[in-house]
C-alpha positions in Angstrom: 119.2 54.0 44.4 116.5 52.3 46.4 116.9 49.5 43.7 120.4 48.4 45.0 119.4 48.6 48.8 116.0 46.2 48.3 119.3 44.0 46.2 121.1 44.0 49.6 118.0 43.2 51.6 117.4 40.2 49.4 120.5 39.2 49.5 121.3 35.5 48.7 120.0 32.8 51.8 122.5 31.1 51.6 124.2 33.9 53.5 121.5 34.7 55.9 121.6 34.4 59.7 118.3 33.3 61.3 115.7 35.6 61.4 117.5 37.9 58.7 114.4 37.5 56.3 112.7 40.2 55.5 113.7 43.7 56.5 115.1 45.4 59.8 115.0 48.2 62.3 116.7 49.1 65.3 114.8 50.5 67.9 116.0 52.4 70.9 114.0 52.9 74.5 112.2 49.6 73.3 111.3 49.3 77.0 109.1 52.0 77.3 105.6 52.5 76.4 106.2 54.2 72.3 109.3 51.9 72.0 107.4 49.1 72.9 104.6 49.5 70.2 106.7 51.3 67.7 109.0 47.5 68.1 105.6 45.5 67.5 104.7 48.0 64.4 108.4 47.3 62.8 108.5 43.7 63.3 105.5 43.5 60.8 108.6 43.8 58.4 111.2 41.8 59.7 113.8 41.8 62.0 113.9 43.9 65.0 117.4 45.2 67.2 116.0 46.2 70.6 117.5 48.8 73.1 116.4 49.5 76.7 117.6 49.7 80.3 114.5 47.1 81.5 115.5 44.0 81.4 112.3 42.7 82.0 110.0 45.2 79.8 113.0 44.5 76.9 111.8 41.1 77.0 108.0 41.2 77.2 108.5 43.7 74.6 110.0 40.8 72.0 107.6 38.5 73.2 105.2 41.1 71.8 106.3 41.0 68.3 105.3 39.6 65.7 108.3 36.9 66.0 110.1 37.1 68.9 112.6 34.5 67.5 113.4 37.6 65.0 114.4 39.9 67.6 117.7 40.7 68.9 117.9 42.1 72.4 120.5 44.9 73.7 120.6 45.6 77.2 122.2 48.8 78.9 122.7 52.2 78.7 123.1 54.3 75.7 125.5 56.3 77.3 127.8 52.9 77.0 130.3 52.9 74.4 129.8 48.7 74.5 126.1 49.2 74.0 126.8 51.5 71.0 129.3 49.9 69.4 127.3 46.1 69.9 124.0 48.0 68.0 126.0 49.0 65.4 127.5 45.6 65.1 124.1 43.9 64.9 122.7 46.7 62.4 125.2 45.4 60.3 124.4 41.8 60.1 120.8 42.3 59.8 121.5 45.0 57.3 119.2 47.7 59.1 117.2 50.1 57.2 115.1 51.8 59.6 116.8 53.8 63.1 114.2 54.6 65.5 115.6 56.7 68.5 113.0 56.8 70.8 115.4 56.0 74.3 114.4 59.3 76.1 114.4 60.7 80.1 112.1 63.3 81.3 113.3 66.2 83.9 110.6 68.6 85.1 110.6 71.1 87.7 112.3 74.8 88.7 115.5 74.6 88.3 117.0 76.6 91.4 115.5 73.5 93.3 116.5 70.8 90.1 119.1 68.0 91.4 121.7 68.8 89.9 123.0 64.7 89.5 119.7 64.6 87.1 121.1 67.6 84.4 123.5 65.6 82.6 121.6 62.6 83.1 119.0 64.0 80.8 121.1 66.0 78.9 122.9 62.6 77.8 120.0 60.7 77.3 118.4 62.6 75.0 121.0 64.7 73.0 124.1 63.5 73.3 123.8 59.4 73.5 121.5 59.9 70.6 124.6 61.4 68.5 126.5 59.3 69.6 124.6 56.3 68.3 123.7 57.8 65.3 127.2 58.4 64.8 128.0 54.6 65.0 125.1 53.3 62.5 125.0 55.6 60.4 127.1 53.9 58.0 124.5 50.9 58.0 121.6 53.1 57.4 123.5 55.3 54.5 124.3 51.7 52.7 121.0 50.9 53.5 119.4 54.2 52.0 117.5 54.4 55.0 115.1 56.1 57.6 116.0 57.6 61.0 113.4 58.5 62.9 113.9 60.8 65.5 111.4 60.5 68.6 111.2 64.4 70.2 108.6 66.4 72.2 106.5 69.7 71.2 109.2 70.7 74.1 111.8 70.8 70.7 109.9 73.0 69.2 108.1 75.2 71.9 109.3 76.0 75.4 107.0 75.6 78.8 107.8 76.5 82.3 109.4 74.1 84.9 111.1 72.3 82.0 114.5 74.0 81.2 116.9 71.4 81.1 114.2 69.1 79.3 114.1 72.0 76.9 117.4 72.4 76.3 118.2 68.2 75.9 114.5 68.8 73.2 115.7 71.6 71.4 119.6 70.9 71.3 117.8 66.6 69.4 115.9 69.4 67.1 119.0 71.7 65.7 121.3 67.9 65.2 118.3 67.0 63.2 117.3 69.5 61.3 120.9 70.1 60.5 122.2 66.3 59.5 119.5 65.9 57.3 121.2 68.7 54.6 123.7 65.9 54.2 121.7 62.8 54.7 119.3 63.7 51.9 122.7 63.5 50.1 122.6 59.8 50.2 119.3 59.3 50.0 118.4 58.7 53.8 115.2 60.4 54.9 115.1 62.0 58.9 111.7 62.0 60.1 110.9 64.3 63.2 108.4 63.4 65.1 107.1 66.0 67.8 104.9 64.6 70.8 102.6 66.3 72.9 101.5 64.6 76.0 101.5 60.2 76.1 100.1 58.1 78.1 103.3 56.2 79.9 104.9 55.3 83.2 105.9 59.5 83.2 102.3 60.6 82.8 100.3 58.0 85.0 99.9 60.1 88.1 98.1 63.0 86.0 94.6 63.3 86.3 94.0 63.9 82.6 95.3 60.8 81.1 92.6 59.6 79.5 92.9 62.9 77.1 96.8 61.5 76.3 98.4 60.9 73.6 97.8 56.3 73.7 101.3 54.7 72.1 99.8 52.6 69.8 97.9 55.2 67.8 101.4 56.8 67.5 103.2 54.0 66.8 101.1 53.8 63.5 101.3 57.2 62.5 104.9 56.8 62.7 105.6 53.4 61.1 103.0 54.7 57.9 105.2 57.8 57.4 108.6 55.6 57.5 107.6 53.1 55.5 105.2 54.5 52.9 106.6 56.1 49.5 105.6 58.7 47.1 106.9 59.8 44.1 106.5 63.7 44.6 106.0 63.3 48.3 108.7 63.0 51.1 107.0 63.1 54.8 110.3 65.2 57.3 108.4 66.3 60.4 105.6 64.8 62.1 103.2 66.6 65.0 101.3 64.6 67.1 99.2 66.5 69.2 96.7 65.4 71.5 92.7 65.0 70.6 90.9 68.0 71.9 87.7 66.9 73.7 
């Protein structure tokens, strides 16, 4: 029960590491603009793993949190086995309760004219590198009796022109979800979905209505309430963030 993972948490400090007070997440895509303030949100609890291809973002990112001595920085590429297996490693340690998979890659366009070095690019990113890693902590977050939150797109849900790949890489994260949660829920570890429409980041800056957007902090709290709030008759599976209407 939830009893015996808090018992873990706490666990005696005369076995902790520095920075192991308090609790953990791991957060992937910690670079970008949602994994950035989702990292600040989580460190309000704790320690914080952080995942991202910037080494320079990665780093201003931790020196955004609430204690960047209580951070633990990963560098690379999902896609690595290394980079998997050295999260995993670290979630272990740090006895990490909350998985936030938020490393994403966006691929728009028609696809006669798509380059075609981009497909599995994307397709990795955001489908497969995600199961992969899943694959590898899941152990941690099962002991843990854990959260995974799953950072996806109204494209996961709904399809729009000039985005097939996208689509398919949205909607492929969707079905692994929706479908690993069955046994999940089994051992007491909640999958929240969270659909996006339209945020304000690096991908979105040239559009001229980006004022209207989706900002990354207000999601960042929407998200962290639902993962860490708890109800007795309540549990909170799927979460649609859509943009204010003006």
């Amino acid at each position: 029960n939830r009893r015996e993972a808090r018992r873990l948490r706490d666990c005696s400090s005369d076995y902790l590491l520095p920075g192991m007070n308090g609790r953990s997440a791991l957060i992937t895509g910690a670079s970008g603009a949602l994994g950035r303030e989702l990292a600040i949100a989580f460190s309000q609890l704790g320690h914080v793993i952080l995942s991202g291809r910037d080494t320079y973002r990665l780093s201003s990112t931790a020196q955004a949190c609430k204690d960047p001595s209580s951070t633990t920085l990963v560098y690379g590429n999902l896609s690595s086995s290394e980079v998997r297996t050295s999260l995993a490693s670290f979630a272990d340690i740090y006895n990490t309760e909350f998985l936030i998979c938020c490393a994403g890659e966006y691929l728009g366009g028609k696809f006669e004219t798509t380059d075609k070095e981009r497909i599995p690019s994307v397709l990795n990113t955001n489908l497969t590198d995600t199961i992969s890693l899943v694959r590898c902590v899941y152990p941690v977050i099962k002991r843990m009796m854990g959260v995974i939150i799953a950072i996806n797109s109204v494209a996961g849900r709904s399809v729009s022109s000039n985005e097939p790949v996208y689509c398919a890489s949205k909607f492929g994260l969707t079905g692994f979800f929706e479908s690993f949660r069955y046994e999940a829920r089994q051992s007491n570890v909640r999958i929240i979905d969270v659909f996006l429409g339209g945020m304000a980041s690096a991908m979105t800056k040239e559009r001229a209505d980006l004022a209207k957007l989706i900002q990354p902090e207000e999601a960042a709290k929407v998200i962290y309430a639902a993962a860490v709030e708890h109800h007795e008759t309540v549990t909170v599976e799927q979460l649609h963030l859509g943009r204010v209407r003006f």
